[in-house]
N, C-alpha and C positions, 0 to 999 in steps of 0.2 A: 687237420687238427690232430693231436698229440691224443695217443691213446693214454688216460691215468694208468698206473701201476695198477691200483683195482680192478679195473677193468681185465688183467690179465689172467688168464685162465692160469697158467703156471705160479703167477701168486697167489692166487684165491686155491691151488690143491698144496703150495707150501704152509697158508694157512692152517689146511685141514691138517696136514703134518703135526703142527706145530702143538695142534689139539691135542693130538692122537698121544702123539710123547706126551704131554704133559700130564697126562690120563690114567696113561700107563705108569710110567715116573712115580704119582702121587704116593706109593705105597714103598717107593724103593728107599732101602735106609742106605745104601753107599752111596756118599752123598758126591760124591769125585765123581764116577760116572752118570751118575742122575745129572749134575751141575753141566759135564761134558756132552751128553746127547743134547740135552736142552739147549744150550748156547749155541750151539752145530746146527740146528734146526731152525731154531730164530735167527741164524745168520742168514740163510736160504731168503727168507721170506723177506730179512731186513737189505739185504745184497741186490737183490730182484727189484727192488724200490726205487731204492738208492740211483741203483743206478739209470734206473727208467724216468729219472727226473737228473738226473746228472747233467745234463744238456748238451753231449756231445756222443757219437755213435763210438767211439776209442773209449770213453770211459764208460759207457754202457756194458761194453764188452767186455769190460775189466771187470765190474762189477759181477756182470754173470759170469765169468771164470769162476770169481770170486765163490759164489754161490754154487755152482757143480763142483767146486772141489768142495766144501760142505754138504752137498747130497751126499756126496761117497765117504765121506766120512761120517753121517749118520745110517748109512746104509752098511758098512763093516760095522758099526756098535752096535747094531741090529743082530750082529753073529754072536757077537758077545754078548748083547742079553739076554741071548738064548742060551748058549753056552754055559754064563754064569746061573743060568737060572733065575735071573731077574725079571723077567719077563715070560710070557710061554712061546709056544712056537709058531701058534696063530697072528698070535701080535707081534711076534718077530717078523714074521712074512710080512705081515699088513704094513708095516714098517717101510720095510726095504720096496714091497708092491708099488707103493705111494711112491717109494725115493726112486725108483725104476721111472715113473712117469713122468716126475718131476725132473731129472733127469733128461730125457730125452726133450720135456719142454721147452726147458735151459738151452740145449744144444740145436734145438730150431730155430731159440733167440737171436742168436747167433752167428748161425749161417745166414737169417735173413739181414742183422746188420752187416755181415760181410761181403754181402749182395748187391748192398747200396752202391 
């Protein structure tokens, strides 16, 4: 039987991610970068789904590409909102900490479709 997406440990910490941004975010008035971390992060969690119901191991795989090229793209904005000062440096890490894990989650996805 098919594991649900929820059941996935990699989506259930994109979730937390997606908290986390949005948390932090609340209080940012550039709204460019606020709108671009957010969408970057709900793509993660939304990619990871998608394609976990996608019904075929090629397009699962696509989909989690899909989704680690979004990790690292919310994990470099993580520099930047330190940088800009939008953020602190605690929650910068905690950021990237989370995208680090999620990350490597992605890429065990992965390997074991490519396994099959």
């Amino acid at each position: 039987m098919k594991t649900s997406f929820e059941n996935l440990f990699v989506w259930q910490e994109a979730r937390e991610l997606v908290k986390l941004i949005y948390r932090i975010m609340e209080v940012c008035r550039d709204w460019g970068f606020k709108d671009q971390i957010q969408r970057a992060a709900v793509s993660i969690m939304n990619n990871i789904a998608e394609g976990a119901d996608s019904g075929s191991d090629s397009k699962y795989a696509n989909f989690l590409n899909i989704a680690h090229g979004s990790c690292s793209e919310v994990r470099s904005m993580a520099y930047l909102c330190e940088d800009l000062r939008i953020c602190s440096p605690e929650d910068a890490e905690d950021i990237r900490s989370k995208s680090r894990v999620i990350s490597s989650g992605i890429n065990s996805l992965i390997k074991s479709i490519n396994n099959k």
